[in-house]
Structure formats: structure tokens, C-alpha cells
C-alpha positions as a Markdown table, in Angstrom:
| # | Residue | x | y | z |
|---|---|---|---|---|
| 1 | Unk | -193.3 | 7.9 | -15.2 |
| 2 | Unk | -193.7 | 9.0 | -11.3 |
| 3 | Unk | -196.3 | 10.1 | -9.4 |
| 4 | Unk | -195.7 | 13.9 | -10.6 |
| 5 | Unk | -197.1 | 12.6 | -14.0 |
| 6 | Unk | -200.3 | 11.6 | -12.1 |
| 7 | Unk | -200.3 | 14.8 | -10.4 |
| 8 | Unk | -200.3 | 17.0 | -13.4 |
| 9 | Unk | -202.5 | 14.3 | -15.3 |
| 10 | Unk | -205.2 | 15.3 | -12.3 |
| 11 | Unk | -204.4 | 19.0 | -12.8 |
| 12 | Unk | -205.2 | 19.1 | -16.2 |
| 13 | Unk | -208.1 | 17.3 | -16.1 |
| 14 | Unk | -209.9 | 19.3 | -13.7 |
| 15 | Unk | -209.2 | 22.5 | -15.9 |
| 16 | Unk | -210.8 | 21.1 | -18.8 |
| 17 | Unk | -214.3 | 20.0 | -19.7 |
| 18 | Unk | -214.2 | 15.9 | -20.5 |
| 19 | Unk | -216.0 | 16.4 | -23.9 |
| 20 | Unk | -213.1 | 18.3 | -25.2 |
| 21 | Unk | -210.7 | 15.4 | -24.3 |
| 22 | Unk | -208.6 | 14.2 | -27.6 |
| 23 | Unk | -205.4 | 13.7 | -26.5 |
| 24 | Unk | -201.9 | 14.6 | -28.3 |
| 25 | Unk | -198.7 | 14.5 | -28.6 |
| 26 | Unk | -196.5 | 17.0 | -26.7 |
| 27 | Unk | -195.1 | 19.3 | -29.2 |
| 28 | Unk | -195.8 | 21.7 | -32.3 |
| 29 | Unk | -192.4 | 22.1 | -33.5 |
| 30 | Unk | -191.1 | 24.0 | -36.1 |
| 31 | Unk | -187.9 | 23.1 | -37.9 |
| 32 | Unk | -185.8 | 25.5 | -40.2 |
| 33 | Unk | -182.8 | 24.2 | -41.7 |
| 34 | Unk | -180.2 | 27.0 | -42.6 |
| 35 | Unk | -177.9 | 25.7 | -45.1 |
| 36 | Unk | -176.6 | 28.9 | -46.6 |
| 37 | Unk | -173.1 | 28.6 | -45.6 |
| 38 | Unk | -173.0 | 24.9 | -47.5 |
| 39 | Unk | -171.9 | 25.2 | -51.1 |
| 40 | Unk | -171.7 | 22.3 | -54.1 |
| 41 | Unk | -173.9 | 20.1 | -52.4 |
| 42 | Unk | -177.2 | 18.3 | -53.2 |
| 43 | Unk | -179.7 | 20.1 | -51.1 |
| 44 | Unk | -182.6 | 17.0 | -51.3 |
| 45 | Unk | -180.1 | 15.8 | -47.8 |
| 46 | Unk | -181.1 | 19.0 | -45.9 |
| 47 | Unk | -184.8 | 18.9 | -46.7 |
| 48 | Unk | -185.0 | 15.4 | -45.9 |
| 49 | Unk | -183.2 | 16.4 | -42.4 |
| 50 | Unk | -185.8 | 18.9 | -41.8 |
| 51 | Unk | -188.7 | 16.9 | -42.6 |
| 52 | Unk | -187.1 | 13.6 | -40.8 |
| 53 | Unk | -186.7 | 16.0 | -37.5 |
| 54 | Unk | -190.3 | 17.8 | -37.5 |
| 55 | Unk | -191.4 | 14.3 | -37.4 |
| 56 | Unk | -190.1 | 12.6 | -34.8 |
| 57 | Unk | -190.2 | 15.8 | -32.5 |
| 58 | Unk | -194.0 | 16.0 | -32.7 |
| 59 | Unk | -195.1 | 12.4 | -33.7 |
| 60 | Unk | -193.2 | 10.8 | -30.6 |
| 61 | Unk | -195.4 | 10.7 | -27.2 |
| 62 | Unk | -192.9 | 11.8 | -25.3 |
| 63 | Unk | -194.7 | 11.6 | -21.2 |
| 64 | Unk | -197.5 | 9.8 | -20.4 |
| 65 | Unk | -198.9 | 13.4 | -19.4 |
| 66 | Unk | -202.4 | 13.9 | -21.5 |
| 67 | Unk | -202.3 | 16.9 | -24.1 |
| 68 | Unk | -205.0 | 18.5 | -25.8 |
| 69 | Unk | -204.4 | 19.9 | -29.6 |
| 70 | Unk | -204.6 | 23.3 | -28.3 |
| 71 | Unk | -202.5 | 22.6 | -25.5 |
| 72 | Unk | -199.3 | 21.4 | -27.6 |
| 73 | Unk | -195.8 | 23.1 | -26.7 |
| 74 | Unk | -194.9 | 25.7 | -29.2 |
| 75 | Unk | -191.5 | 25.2 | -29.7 |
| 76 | Unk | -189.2 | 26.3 | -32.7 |
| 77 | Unk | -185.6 | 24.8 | -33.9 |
| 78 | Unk | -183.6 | 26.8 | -36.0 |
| 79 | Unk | -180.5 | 25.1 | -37.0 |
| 80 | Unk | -177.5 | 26.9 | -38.6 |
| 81 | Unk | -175.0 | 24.0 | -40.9 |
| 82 | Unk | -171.7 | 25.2 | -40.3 |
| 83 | Unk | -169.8 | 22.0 | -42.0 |
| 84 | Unk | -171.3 | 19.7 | -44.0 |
| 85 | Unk | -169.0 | 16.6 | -45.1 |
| 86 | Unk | -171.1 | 14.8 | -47.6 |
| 87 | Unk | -169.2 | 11.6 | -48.0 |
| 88 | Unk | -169.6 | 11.2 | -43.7 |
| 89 | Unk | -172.5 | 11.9 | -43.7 |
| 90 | Unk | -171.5 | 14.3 | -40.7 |
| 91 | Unk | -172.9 | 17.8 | -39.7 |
| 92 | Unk | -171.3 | 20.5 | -37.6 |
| 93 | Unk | -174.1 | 22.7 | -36.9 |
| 94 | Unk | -175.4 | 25.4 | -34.4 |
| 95 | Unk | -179.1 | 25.5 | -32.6 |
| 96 | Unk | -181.3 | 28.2 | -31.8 |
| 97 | Unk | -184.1 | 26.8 | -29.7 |
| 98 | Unk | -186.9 | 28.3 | -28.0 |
| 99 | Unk | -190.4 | 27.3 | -26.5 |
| 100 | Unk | -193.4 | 29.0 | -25.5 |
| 101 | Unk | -196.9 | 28.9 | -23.9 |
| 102 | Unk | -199.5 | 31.2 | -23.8 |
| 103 | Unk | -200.6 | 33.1 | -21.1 |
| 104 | Unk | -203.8 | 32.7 | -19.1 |
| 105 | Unk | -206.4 | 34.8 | -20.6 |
| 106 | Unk | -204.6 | 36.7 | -23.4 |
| 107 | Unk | -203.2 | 36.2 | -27.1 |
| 108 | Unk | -200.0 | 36.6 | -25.5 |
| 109 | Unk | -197.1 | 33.6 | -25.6 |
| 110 | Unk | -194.0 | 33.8 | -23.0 |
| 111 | Unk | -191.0 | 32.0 | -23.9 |
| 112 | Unk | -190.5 | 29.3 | -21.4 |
| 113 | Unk | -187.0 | 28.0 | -22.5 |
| 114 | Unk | -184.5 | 29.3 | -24.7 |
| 115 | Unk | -180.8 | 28.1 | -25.5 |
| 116 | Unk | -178.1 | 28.7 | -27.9 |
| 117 | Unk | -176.0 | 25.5 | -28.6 |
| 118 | Unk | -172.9 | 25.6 | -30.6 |
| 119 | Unk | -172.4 | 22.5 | -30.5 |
| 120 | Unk | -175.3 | 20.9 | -32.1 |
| 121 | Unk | -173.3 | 17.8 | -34.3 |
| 122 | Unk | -174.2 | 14.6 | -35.6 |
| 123 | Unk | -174.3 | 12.4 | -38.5 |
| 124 | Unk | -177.6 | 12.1 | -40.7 |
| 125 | Unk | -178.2 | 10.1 | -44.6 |
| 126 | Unk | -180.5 | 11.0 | -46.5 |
| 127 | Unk | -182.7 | 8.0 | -46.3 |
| 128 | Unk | -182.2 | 7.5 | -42.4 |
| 129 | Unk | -184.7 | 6.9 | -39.9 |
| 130 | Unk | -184.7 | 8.1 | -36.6 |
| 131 | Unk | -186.1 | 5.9 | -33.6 |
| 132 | Unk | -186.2 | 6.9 | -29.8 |
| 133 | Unk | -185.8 | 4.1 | -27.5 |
| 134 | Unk | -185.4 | 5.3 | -24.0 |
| 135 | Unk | -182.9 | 2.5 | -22.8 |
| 136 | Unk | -180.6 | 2.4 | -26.3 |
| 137 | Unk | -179.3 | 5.9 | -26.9 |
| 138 | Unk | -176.5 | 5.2 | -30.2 |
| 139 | Unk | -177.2 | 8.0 | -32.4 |
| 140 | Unk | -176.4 | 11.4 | -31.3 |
| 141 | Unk | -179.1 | 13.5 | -33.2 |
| 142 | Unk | -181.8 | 11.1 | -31.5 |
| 143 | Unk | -180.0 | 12.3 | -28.9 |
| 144 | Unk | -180.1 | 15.8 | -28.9 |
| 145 | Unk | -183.7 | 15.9 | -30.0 |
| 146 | Unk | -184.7 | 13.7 | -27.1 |
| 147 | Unk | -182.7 | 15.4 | -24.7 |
| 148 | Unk | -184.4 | 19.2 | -25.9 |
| 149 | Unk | -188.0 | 17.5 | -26.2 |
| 150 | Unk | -187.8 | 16.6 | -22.3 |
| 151 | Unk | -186.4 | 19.8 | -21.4 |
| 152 | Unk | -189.0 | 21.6 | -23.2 |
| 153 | Unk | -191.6 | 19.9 | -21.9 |
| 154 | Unk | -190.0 | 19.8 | -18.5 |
| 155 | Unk | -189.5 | 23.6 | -18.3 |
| 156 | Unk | -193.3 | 24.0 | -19.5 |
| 157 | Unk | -194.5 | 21.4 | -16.8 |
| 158 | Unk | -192.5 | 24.0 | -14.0 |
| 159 | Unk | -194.2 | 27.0 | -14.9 |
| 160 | Unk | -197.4 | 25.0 | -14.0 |
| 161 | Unk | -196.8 | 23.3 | -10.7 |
| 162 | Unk | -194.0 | 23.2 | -8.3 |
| 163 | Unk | -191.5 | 21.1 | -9.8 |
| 164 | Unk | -193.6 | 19.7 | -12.3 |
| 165 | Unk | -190.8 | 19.3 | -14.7 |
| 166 | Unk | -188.4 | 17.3 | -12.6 |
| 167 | Unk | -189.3 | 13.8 | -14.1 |
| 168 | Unk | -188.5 | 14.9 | -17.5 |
| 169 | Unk | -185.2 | 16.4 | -16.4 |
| 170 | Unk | -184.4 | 12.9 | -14.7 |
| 171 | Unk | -185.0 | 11.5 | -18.6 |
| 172 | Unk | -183.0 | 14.5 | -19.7 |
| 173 | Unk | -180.1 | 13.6 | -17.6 |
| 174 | Unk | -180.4 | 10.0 | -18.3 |
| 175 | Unk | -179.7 | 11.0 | -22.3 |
| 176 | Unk | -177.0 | 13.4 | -21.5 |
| 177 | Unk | -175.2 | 10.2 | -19.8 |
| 178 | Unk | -175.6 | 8.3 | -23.0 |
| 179 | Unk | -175.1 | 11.1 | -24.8 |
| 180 | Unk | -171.7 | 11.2 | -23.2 |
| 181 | Unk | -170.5 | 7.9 | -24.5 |
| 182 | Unk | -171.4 | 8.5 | -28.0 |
| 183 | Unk | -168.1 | 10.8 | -28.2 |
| 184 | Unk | -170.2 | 14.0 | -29.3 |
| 185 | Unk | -169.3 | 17.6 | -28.0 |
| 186 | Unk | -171.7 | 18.9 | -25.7 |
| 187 | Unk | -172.3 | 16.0 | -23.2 |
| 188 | Unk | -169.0 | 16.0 | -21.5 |
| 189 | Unk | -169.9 | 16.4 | -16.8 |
| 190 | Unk | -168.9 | 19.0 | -15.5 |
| 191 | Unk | -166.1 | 19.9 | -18.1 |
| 192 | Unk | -168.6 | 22.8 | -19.0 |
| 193 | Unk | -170.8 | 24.6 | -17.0 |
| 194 | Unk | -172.6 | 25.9 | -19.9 |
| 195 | Unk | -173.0 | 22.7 | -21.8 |
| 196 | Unk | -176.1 | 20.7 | -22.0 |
| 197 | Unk | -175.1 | 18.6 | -18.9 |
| 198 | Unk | -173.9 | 21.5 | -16.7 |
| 199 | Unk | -177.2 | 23.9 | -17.3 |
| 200 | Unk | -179.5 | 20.8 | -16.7 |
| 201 | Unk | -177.1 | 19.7 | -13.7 |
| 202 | Unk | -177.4 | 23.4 | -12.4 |
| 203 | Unk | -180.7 | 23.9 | -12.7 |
| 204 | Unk | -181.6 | 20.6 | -10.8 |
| 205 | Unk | -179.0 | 21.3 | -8.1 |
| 206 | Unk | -181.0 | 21.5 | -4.4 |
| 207 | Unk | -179.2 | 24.7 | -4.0 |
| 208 | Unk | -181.3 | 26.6 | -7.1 |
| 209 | Unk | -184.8 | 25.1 | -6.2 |
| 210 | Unk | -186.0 | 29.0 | -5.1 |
| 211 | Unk | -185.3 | 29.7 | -9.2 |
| 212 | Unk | -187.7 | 26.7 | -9.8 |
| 213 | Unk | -190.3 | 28.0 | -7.4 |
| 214 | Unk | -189.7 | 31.5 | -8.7 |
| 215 | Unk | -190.1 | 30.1 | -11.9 |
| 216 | Unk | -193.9 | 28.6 | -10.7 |
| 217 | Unk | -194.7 | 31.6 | -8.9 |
| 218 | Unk | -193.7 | 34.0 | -12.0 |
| 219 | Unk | -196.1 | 32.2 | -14.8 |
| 220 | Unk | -198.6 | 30.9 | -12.3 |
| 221 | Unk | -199.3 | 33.6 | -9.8 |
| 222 | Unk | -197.9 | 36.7 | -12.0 |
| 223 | Unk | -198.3 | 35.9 | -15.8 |
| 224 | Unk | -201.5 | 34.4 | -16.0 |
| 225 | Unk | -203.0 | 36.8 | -13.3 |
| 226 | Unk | -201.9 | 39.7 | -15.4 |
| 227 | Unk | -205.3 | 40.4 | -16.9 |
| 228 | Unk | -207.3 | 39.9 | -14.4 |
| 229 | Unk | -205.6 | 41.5 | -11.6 |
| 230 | Unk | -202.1 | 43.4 | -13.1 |
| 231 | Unk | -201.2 | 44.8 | -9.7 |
| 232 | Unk | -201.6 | 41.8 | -7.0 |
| 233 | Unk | -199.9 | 39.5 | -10.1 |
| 234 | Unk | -197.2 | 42.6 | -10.5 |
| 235 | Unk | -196.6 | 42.1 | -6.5 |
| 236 | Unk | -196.5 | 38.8 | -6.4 |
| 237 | Unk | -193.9 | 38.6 | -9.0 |
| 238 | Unk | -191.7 | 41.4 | -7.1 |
| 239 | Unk | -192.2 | 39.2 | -3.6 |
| 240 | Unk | -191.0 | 36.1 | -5.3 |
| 241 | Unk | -187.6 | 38.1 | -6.6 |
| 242 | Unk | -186.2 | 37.2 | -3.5 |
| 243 | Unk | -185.9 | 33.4 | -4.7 |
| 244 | Unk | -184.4 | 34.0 | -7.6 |
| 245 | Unk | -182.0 | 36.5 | -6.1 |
| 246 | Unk | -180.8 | 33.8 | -3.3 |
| 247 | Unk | -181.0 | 30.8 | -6.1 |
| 248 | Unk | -178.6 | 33.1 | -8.3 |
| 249 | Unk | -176.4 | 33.8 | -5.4 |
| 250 | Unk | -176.3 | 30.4 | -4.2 |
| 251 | Unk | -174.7 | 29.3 | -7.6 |
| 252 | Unk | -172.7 | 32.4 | -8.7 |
| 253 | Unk | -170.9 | 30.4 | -11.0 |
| 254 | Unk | -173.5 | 29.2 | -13.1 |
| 255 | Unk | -175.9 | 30.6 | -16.0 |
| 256 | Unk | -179.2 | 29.4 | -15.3 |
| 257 | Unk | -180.5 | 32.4 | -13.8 |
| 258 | Unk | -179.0 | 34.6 | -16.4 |
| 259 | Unk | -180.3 | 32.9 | -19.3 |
| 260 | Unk | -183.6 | 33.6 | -17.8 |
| 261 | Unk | -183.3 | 36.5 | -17.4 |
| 262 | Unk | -181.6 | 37.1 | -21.1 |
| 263 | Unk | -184.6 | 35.4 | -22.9 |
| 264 | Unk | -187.5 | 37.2 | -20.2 |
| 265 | Unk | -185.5 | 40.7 | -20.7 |
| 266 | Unk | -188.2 | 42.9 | -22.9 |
| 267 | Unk | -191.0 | 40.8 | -20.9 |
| 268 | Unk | -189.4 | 41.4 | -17.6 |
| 269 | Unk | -189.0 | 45.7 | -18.3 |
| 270 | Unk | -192.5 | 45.5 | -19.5 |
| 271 | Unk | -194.0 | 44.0 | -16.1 |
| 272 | Unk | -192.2 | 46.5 | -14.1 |
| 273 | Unk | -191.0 | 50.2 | -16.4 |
| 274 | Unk | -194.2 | 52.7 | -16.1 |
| 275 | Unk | -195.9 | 50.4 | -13.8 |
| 276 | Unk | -195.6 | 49.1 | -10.0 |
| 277 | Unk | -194.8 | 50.8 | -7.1 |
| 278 | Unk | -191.4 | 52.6 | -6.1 |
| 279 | Unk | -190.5 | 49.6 | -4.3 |
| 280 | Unk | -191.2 | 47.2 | -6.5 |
| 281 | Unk | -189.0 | 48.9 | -9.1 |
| 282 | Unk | -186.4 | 49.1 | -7.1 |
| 283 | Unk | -186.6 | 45.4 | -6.5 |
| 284 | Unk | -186.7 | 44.4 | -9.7 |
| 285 | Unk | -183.7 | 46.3 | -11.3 |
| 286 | Unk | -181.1 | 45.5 | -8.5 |
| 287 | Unk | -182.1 | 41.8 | -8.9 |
| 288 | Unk | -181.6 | 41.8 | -12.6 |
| 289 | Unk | -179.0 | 43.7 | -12.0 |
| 290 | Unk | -177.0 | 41.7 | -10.1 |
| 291 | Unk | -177.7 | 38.6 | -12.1 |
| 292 | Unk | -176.5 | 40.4 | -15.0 |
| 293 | Unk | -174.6 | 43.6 | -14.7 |
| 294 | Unk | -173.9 | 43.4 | -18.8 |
| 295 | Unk | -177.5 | 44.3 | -19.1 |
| 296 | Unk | -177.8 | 47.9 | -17.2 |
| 297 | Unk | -178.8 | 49.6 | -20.1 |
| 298 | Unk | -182.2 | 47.3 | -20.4 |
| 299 | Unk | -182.9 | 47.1 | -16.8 |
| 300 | Unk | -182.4 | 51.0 | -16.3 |
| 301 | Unk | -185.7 | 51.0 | -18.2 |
| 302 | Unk | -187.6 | 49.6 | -15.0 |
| 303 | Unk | -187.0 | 53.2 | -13.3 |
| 304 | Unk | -189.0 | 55.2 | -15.7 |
């Protein structure tokens, strides 16, 4: 890894007293397998799907990047079989994923990633084991799982320093190109701006670096000052709006800052409805607003 990785290595190591230093892997996943739909089938293949990807999401070190127990990526994937063909061995299922952190001096987690993917497919046996190897990228659930883990972990790593993600998006879109070739749905550049490869491509285009600063500025400087200090963390949230509002302007064309704002919405009414000044109201619900018009109903909240 880069010299980010050294970077954030540094910055967690000077927020945490070196007795407590037992180093982890990455991620506390959760895996639910919904297999409802699927009828006339032995159901020993889904468990052993659900146990087989639990394990290789949090047993794999996925960054060189030292975690503490306490400090592992809560992150859950709830996948939805669809099709099942039993003598292919081949799935047609849908993901829910979602990953969260806590917040600086409260019991409170924020969601720091969130996507919906319809196309989550692959082929899994019951006895078959899955190995990562960063170079030799032939099985498309490895894949998938590979891909999510670094964007996870990338999106956490952004909401902690500036750009603190962008090496694991570089993995990220080093898998989507492999994933590509594999003949999967999902992959395909720039057939799909809402597939794995555009979001990721979006996201990491120069033009939307203000969302990845806003992004920073929103956990860093708002979130985790919201204890201590509600209304200069409230302000500095509203100052930053302007970045996300010129990011999501930039790019009208793509979802990125709409997805944000769809998985932030009840967080983002709560920072701002009852609370903040008239200005900072204002702000607030004509940028959300105009990153997603669809959602007037929520954001009127933010007037009260």
C-alpha cells in the first residue's frame, strides 16, 4: 500500500494508548442469507454460503492499515436469492449492504456506505472455498466481496482524513476490471452509471473531490463534534454544503451524491429540523433539495 496507509497508520496510533494495541482484521460483518423465494432445494448450500462468506469478509486482512477489536467496520450483507439453479451451481441474487462507524463521543453509529445491487450473481458449491489473491481475480463472488470490502473500508478511511480512502478505491477499481472479464453483470465501464464501476468511477472523478472533502468535513468536524460542541459542528456542516452542492453540480448525471444523501436522509433532518440558525436551514434544504427533488417531503422537515 501507499504512503496514505502510513499516514492513517500514524493517525491511529497517536489516538490510542500503545498498551491497548492488538491488532485486527478490518471488518465485523454480518451475513443474512434470504432464501425464501427458493423452493425444493437442500438448504445445507445456503448455510454453507453464509458461513463460507462471513469468513472470508472478516478473517482476510484486507490493508495493511492497523485495527483494533473495537475499532472493526460494522458492516452488514443481506442477500436476497432470486434464482437458484442447483445443478450450476449458479445464483441470481440481490444485495443490501450497508456500513457504519460510531460517532466520536456517543453510542451513536452513522452509516458510512450504503448500496443496493441487483445484480449481485455468481456461482457457489457447497463444499467451495473462497481465496482472495489480489493479482488472480477468476471467481466472481471473490470478486464482489473483495471489491465491497475495499469500498467499505475505503469510504470509512474518508470520513477520517482527506482522501484517506483513495488507495482502497484504486484496489476497488483494479477488481471491477477483472471483474469485467469474468462475464458477470455489474462490472461492465461506463455501460452503467449506476453499476459498481460507474459509482466507484464517479466518485473518484477529480471533478467530485468537494463531496470527498465534504464527506471529511461532515463526520470529522460535524459528527464527532456533535456532543461536544452541537452548534460550531452544526455550522461547520452547513459551511461545507457548498462542496457537496458544486460536486453534485459538477456531475449532474451521476448518483453519488444522491445516494448520500438517500442513506444520511433521517440523520441529515435531524442535524438541521428544530435546530440551527435561519440560515443554515435554508442552506441545508435547498442543497438536498436540489440533489434530490423526489425527497421534498423529508427535507421540508428542516424548516420546522
Amino acid at each position: 500500500m501507499r504512503h496514505r496507509l502510513i499516514l492513517l497508520v500514524f493517525i491511529a496510533s497517536i489516538f490510542s494508548p500503545f498498551h491497548l494495541f492488538t491488532f485486527s482484521q478490518e471488518l465485523d460483518a454480518r451475513v443474512t442469507i434470504n432464501h425464501a423465494q427458493i423452493e425444493n432445494t437442500r438448504t445445507e448450500v445456503f448455510d454453507a454460503l453464509q458461513t463460507k462468506l462471513t469468513d472470508f469478509l472478516n478473517n482476510h486482512k484486507w490493508t495493511e492499515i492497523p485495527f483494533r477489536e473495537n475499532e472493526k467496520i460494522q458492516c452488514n450483507f443481506n442477500i436476497t436469492v432470486n434464482t437458484y439453479k442447483q445443478e450450476e451451481n449458479s445464483f441470481e441474487c440481490s444485495l443490501l449492504m450497508s456500513s457504519s462507524r460510531p460517532v466520536y463521543g456517543s453510542t451513536y453509529n452513522t452509516v458510512t456506505y450504503s448500496v443496493n445491487d441487483g445484480d449481485f450473481t455468481f456461482v457457489f458449491g457447497e463444499f467451495d472455498q473462497l481465496e482472495y489473491q489480489e493479482n488472480q481475480i477468476d471467481n466472481n463472488l471473490v470478486a464482489l466481496l473483495a471489491y465491497y470490502a475495499y469500498m467499505i473500508i475505503g469510504m470509512d478511511l474518508d470520513t477520517m482524513a482527506p482522501m484517506g480512502g483513495t488507495d482502497c478505491f484504486h484496489i476497488a477499481e483494479d477488481i471491477a476490471t477483472a471483474g469485467d472479464n469474468l462475464g458477470f453483470p455489474g462490472w461492465k465501464p461506463f455501460g452503467d452509471s449506476g453499476n459498481r464501476f460507474g459509482l466507484l468511477n464517479d466518485y473518484m472523478d477529480g471533478a467530485m473531490e468537494g463531496m470527498r472533502e465534504f464527506n471529511y468535513i461532515y463526520h470529522r468536524k460535524g459528527l464527532d463534534r456533535m456532543v461536544e460542541a452541537p452548534d460550531s459542528a452544526r455550522a461547520a456542516i452547513a459551511d461545507a454544503l457548498d462542496l457537496l452542492r458544486e460536486a453534485n453540480r459538477a456531475k449532474s448525471m451521476t448518483r453519488v451524491a444522491q445516494l448520500f444523501t438517500e442513506y444520511k436522509r433521517d440523520e441529515l433532518v435531524s442535524i438541521f429540523a428544530k435546530k440551527g440558525t435561519k440560515e443554515e436551514k435554508e442552506k441545508a434544504y435547498e442543497t438536498f433539495f436540489a440533489i434530490d427533488a423526489s425527497q421534498n417531503n423529508t427535507w421540508e422537515k428542516i424548516k420546522k
